[in-house]
C-alpha positions as a printed Julia matrix, in Angstrom:
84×3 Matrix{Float64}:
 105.14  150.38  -36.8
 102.98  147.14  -37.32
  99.9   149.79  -36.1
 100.49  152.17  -38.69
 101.75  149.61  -41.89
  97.85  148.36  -41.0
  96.08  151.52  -41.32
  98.13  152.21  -44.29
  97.41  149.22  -46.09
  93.43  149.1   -45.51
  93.16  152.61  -47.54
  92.52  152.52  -50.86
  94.71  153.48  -53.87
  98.02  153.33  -51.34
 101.34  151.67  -52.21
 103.96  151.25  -49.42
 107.53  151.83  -51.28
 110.03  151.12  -48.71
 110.38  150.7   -44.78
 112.33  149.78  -42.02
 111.88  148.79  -38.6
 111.28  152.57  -37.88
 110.74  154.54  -41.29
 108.16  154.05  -43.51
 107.45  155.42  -47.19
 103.99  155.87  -49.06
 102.22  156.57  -51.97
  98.88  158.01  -51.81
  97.25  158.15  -55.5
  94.1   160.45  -55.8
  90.79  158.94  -56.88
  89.93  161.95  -59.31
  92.79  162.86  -61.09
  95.09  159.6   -59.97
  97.61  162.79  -58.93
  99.98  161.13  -56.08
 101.27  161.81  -53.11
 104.41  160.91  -51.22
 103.83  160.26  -47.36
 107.16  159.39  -45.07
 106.46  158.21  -41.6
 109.53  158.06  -38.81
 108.93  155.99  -35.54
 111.01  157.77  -32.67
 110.7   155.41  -29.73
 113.08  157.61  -27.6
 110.48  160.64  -28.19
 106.78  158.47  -28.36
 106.33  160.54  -31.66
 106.13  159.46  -35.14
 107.38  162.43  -37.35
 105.5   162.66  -40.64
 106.21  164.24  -44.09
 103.4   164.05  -46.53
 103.59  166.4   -50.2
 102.15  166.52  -53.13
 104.67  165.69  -55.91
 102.72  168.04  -58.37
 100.48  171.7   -58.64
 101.02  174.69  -55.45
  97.79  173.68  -53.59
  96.53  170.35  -52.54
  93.21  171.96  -51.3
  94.32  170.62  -47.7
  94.47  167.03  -48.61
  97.72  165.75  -47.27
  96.75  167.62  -44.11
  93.45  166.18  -43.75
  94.76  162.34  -44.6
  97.4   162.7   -41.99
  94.69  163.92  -39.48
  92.72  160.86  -40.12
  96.12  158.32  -39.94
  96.53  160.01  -36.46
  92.64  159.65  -35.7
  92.82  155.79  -37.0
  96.17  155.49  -35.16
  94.67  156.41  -31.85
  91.21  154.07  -31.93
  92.73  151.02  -33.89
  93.53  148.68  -30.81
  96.85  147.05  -31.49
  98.16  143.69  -33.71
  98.46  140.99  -32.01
C-alpha cells in the first residue's frame, strides 16, 4: 500500500480522499478540462492482487483515459523498487 500511495502522490493534479491499511480512494483531475476522475484501489494480500475501479464521474467516453492511467500505475507499480 505504501508502493502505490507513492506513485499516487508523485502524479500531478491527484488528491487521495480516503484510505485504509488496504483500500485506497483517488481523485484524478484532467489537465484540459479539470474533468475528474474517481480511482479506488483494494489491496488483497490473500490473492497478491490489488483490485482497481477507476470512472469518470461525467460524459459516456473518456477516450480510454482511465484505462491508460491504470496501465501506467501498474507499469510504475512494477519498476518502482520498494519504501524503505
Amino acid at each position: 500500500m505504501a508502493k502505490l500511495k507513492g506513485v499516487i502522490q508523485s502524479l500531478p493534479r491527484t488528491k487521495i480522499i480516503a484510505e485504509t491499511d488496504n483500500y485506497l480512494y483517488a481523485e484524478f483531475t484532467s489537465a484540459m478540462m479539470g474533468f475528474v476522475d474517481d480511482v479506488e484501489f483494494y489491496v488483497d494480500e490473500a490473492a497478491k492482487v490489488i483490485h482497481v475501479r477507476s470512472a469518470s464521474r461525467l460524459g459516456q467516453s473518456d477516450l480510454g483515459v482511465n484505462r491508460k492511467r491504470v496501465e501506467s500505475l501498474r507499469a510504475e507499480l512494477n519498476t518502482r523498487p520498494s519504501p524503505s
